[in-house]
C-alpha positions in Angstrom: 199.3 144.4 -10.4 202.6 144.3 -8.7 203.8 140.9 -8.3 203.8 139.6 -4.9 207.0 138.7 -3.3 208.3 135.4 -2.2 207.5 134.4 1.3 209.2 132.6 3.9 208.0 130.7 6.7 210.5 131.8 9.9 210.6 130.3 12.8 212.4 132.0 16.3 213.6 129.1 18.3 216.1 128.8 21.4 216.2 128.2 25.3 212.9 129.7 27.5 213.7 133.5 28.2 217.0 134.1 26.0 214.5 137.0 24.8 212.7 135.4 21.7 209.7 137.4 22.3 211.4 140.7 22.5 213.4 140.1 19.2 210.3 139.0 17.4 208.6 142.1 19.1 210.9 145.1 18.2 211.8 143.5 14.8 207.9 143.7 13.8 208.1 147.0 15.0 211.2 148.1 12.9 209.7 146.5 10.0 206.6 148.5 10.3 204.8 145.6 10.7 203.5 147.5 14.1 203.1 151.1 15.5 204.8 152.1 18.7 201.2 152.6 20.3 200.6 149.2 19.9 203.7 148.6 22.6 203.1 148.3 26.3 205.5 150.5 28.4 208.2 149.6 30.3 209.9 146.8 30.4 208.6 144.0 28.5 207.2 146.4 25.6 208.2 143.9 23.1 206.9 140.8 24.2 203.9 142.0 24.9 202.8 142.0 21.1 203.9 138.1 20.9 202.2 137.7 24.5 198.8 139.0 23.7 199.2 136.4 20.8 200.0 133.4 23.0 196.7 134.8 25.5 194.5 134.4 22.3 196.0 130.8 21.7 195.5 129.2 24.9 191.7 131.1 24.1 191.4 128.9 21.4 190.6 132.0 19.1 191.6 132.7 16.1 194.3 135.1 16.1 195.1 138.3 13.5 197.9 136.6 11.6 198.7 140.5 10.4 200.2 140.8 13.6 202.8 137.9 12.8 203.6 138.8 9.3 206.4 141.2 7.7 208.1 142.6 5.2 211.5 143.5 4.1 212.4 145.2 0.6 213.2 141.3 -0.8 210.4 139.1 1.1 207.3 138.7 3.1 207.8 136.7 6.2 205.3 134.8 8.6 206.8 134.4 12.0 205.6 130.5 12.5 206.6 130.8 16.3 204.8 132.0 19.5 207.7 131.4 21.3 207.0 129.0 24.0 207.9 125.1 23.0 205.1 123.6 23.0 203.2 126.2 20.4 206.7 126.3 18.5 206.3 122.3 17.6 202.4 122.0 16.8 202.6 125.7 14.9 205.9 124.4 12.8 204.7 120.7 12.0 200.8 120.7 11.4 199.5 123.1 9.0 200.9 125.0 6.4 203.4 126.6 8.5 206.5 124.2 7.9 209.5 126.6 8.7 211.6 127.5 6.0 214.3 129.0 8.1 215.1 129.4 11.7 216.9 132.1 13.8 218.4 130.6 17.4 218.1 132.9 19.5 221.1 132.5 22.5 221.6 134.8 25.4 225.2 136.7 25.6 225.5 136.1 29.5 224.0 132.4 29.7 225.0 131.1 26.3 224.5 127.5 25.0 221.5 126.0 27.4 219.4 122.8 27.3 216.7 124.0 25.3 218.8 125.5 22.7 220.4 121.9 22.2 216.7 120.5 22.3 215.4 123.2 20.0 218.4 122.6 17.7 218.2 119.8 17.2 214.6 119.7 16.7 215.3 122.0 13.7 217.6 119.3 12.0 214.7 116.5 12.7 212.0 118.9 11.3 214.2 119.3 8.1 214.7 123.3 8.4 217.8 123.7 6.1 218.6 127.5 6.9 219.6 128.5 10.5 220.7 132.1 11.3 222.1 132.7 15.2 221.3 135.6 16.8 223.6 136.3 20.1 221.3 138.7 22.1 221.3 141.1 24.9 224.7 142.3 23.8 224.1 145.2 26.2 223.8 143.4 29.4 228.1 142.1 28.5 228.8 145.2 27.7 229.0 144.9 23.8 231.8 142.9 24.5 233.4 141.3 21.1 235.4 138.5 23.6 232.0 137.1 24.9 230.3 136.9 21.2 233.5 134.7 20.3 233.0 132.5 23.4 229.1 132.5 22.8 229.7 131.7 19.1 232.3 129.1 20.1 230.1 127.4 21.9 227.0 127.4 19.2 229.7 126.3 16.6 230.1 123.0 18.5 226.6 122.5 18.9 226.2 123.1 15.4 229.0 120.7 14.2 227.2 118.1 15.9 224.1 118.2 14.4 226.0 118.3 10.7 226.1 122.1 10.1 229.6 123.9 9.1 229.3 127.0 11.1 231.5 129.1 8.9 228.2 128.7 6.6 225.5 129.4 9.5 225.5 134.0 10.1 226.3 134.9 13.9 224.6 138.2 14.9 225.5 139.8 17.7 222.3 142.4 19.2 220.5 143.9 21.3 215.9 142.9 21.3 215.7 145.4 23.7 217.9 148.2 22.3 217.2 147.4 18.7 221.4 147.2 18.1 221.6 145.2 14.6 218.4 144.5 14.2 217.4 146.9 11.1 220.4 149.4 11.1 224.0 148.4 11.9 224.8 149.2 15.8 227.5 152.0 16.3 228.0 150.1 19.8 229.8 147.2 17.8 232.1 148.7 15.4 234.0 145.2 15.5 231.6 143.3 14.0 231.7 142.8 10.5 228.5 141.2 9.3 225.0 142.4 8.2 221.6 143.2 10.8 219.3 140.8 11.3 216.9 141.8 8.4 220.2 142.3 6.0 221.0 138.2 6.6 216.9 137.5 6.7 217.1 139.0 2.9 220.1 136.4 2.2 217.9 133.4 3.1 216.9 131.5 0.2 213.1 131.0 -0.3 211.4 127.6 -0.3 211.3 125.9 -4.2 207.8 124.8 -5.5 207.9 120.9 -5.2 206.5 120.4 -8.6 208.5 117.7 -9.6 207.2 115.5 -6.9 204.2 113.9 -7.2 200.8 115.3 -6.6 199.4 115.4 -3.4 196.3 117.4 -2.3 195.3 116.4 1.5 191.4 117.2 1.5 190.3 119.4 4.4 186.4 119.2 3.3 184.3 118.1 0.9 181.2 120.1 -0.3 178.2 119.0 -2.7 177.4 121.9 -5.1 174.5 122.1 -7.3 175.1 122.3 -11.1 178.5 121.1 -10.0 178.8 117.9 -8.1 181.4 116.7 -5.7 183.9 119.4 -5.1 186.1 118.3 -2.4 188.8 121.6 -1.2 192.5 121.2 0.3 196.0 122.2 -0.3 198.0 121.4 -2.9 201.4 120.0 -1.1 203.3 119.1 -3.7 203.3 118.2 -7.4 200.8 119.5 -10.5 197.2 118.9 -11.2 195.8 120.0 -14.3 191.7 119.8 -15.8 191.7 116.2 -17.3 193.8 114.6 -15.3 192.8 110.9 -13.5 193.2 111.4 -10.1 192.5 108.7 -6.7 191.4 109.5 -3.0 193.1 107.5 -0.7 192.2 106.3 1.7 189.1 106.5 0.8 185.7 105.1 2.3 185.7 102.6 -1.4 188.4 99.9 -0.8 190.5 100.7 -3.5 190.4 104.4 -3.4 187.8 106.9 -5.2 189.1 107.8 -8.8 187.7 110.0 -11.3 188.8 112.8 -13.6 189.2 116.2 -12.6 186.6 118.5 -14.6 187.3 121.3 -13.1 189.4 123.8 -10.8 188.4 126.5 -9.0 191.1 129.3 -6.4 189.0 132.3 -4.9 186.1 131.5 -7.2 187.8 131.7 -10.3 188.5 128.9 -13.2 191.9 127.7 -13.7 193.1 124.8 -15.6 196.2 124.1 -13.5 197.0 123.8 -9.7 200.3 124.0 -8.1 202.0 123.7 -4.9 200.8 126.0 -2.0 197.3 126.7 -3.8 194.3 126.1 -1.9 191.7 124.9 -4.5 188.3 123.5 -4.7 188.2 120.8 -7.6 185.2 118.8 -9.3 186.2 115.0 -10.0 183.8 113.3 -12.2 182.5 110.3 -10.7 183.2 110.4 -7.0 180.5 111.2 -4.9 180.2 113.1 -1.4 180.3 109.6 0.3 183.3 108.8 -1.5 186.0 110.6 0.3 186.5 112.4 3.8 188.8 115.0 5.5 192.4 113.2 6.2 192.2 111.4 2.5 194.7 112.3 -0.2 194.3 112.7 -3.8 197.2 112.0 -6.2 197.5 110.7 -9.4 196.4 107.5 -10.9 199.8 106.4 -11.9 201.7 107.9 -8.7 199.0 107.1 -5.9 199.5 108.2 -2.2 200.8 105.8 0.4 198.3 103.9 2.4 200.7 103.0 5.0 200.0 99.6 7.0 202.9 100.4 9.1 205.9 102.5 9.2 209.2 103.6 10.7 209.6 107.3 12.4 211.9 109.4 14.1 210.1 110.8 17.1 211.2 113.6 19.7 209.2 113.4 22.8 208.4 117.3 23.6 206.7 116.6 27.0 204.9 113.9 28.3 204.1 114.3 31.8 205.1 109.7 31.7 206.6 107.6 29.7 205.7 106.2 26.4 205.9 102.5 26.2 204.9 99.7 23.7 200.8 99.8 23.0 201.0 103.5 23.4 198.1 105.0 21.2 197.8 109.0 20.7 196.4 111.1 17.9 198.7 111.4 14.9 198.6 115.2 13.1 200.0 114.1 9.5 199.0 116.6 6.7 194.7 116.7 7.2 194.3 113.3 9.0 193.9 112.8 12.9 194.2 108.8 13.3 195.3 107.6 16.5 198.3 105.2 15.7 199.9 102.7 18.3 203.6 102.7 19.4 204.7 99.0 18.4 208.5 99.0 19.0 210.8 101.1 20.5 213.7 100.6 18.5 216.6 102.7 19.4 217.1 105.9 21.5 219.1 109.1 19.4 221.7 111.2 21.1 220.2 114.3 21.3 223.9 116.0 20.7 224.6 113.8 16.9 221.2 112.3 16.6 222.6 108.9 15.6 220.9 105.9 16.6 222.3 104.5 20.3 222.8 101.0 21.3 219.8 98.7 22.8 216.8 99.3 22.4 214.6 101.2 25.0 212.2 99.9 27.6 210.1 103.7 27.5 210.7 106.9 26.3 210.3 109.8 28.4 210.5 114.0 27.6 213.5 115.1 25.9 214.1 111.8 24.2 214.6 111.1 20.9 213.6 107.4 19.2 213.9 105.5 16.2 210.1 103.6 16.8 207.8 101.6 15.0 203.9 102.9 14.3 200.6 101.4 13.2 197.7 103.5 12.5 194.5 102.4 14.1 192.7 102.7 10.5 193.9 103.0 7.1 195.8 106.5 6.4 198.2 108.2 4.2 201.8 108.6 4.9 205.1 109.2 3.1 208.5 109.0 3.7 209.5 112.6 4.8 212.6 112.2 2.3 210.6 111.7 -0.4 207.8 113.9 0.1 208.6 116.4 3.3 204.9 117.9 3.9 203.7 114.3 4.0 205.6 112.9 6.4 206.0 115.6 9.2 203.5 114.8 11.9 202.8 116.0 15.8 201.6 112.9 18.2 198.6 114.7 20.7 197.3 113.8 23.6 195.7 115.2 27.1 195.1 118.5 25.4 198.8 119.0 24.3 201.4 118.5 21.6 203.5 115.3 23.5 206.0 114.5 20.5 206.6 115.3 17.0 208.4 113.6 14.4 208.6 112.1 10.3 208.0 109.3 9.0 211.4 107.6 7.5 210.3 104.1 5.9 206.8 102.9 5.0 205.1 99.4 5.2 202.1 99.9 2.7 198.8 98.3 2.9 198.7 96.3 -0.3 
């Protein structure tokens, strides 16, 4: 059997209507990811493939990830954005699809527009370390190599703030709608020097297995098998679980945590004798029972046991919130498998949204668009890590009325000892 290539997760970010849709749209369709039937006419043939998407979503059915997945000769790709902010943030932070790369997508007339900040910036808080720009609708300025320098100018600052050296960051100039630089190099700009879009996509560098970190499995069910036992079924986030190893389930209905040894482990109903990072297993412990553990509880090891976090410190970007978020605010937390609701206890400090350093005073309410240093206690006991030390466990979205209102990670944790 061939072996499978590596995968990124990629995520199309950038100000409403800079043509996100259309560039995810026609580079499906160059990658063969799509047929041409499959296109609407006119116009907005492009976006409607990414449209028909976003109809399912607010549906609430599940959609045909083969429509968001492609391939180049070097890797398979999963496009983690329906563009749109608000599916951009809950897509990118819960679940598996953490972007591993981003490409900004920044309109040749407008250039440089509040959401493109917002969304930038977003990127640097969500920990994506590989940004490509992609300066679109080159055909509407008339290919024009004068306005790509301004446009790119203007990103480069952006960029600067946020910590990024742009000489290191690609700038594409193209075309979503014409296809210019997208698969082939354009003919309409001879002047520009660099590769197409899926040329610098094959540059990126895929995500490393954390399996030096410790083990973290966040349970998404538990089922009772006859013959077998307990076999509760998640993810493994990060780290290495093999047959024999002592492992805990925190938080766990029992006080201290549900521990037991792992007798067996089982991927697409086969036996193997070790998990790693990305696989989603089934796993027997030997004494824990059904009772024992719940969705939103992590297993670890013994000797390197998940955070039960009493409280703890966050950065937090509020995505839209139709008020303002004061003290005693208590929303659903989206960290990993658990939904807790936590309660905003201080506001510490507001972050300018342009360097994302901590401002002076500390906030009466926070509103859309801002972003906080703030202080969190879950309602009941859950697991959470410091995003530094363990990224994928200490991401989280904050929900409420229906809607992702914030997202954030979790920088410094009080446990519960």
């Amino acid at each position: 059997m061939a072996k499978e290539k590596e995968h990124i997760n990629l995520a199309f970010i950038g100000h409403v209507d800079h043509g996100k849709s259309t560039l995810v749209g026609h580079l499906l369709l160059k990658a063969g990811a799509i047929a041409e039937q499959q296109l609407d006419d006119g116009e907005n043939k492009f976006r409607f493939v990414m449209d028909k998407l976003g109809e399912e979503r607010e549906r609430g059915v599940t959609i045909d990830l083969a429509h968001q997945k492609f391939s180049t000769n070097k890797y398979d790709y999963t496009v983690v954005d329906c563009p749109g902010h608000r599916d951009f943030v809950k897509n990118m932070i819960t679940g598996a699809s953490q972007a591993d790369a981003a490409v900004l997508v920044v309109d040749a007339k407008d250039g440089v527009m509040p959401q493109t900040k917002e969304h930038m910036f977003l990127s640097m808080t969500l920990g994506i370390k590989q940004i490509i720009i992609a300066i679109n609708k080159m055909d509407m300025v008339d290919y024009a190599e004068d306005r790509f320098n301004e446009v790119k100018e203007e990103v480069g600052v952006l960029l600067k703030s946020i910590g990024r050296n742009p000489a290191d960051v690609p700038f594409i100039p193209l075309s979503a709608f014409v296809g210019d630089n997208i698969k082939e190099k354009s003919p309409e700009m001879g002047w520009y020097k660099g590769g197409s879009l899926m040329e610098e996509l094959d540059k990126l560098t895929p995500p490393e297995k954390p399996v030096d970190l410790p083990l973290r499995i966040p349970i998404q069910d538990v089922y009772s098998i006859t013959g077998v036992g307990t076999v509760p079924v998640g993810r493994v986030e990060t780290g290495i679980m093999k047959k024999g190893d002592n492992v805990i389930f925190l938080p766990s209905s029992n006080v201290n945590g549900a521990t037991g040894e792992v007798k067996s482990i089982e991927m697409h109903h086969e036996q193997f004798d070790v998990a790693e990072p990305g696989d989603n297993i089934g796993f027997n412990v030997r004494g824990v029972g059904k009772n024992d553990i719940r969705r939103g509880d992590v297993a670890g090891h013994t000797t390197d046991a998940p955070t039960v976090a009493k409280e703890f410190t966050a950065q937090v970007v509020v995505l839209q919130h139709p008020g303002v978020i004061t003290i005693g605010y208590t929303p659903v937390f989206h960290c990993h498998t658990s939904q807790t609701a936590c309660t905003f206890l201080e506001l510490t400090s507001k972050l300018d949204p342009a360097t994302g350093q901590p401002q002076e005073g500390t906030p009466d309410f926070l509103k859309t668009g801002d972003a906080a240093i703030v202080q969190i206690k879950p309602t009941k006991p859950m697991v959470m890590e410091e995003a530094q030390k363990i990224p994928p466990m200490g991401r989280f979205a904050i929900r409420d009325m229906g809607q992702t209102v914030a997202a954030g990670l979790c920088l410094k944790v009080t446990s519960a000892e």
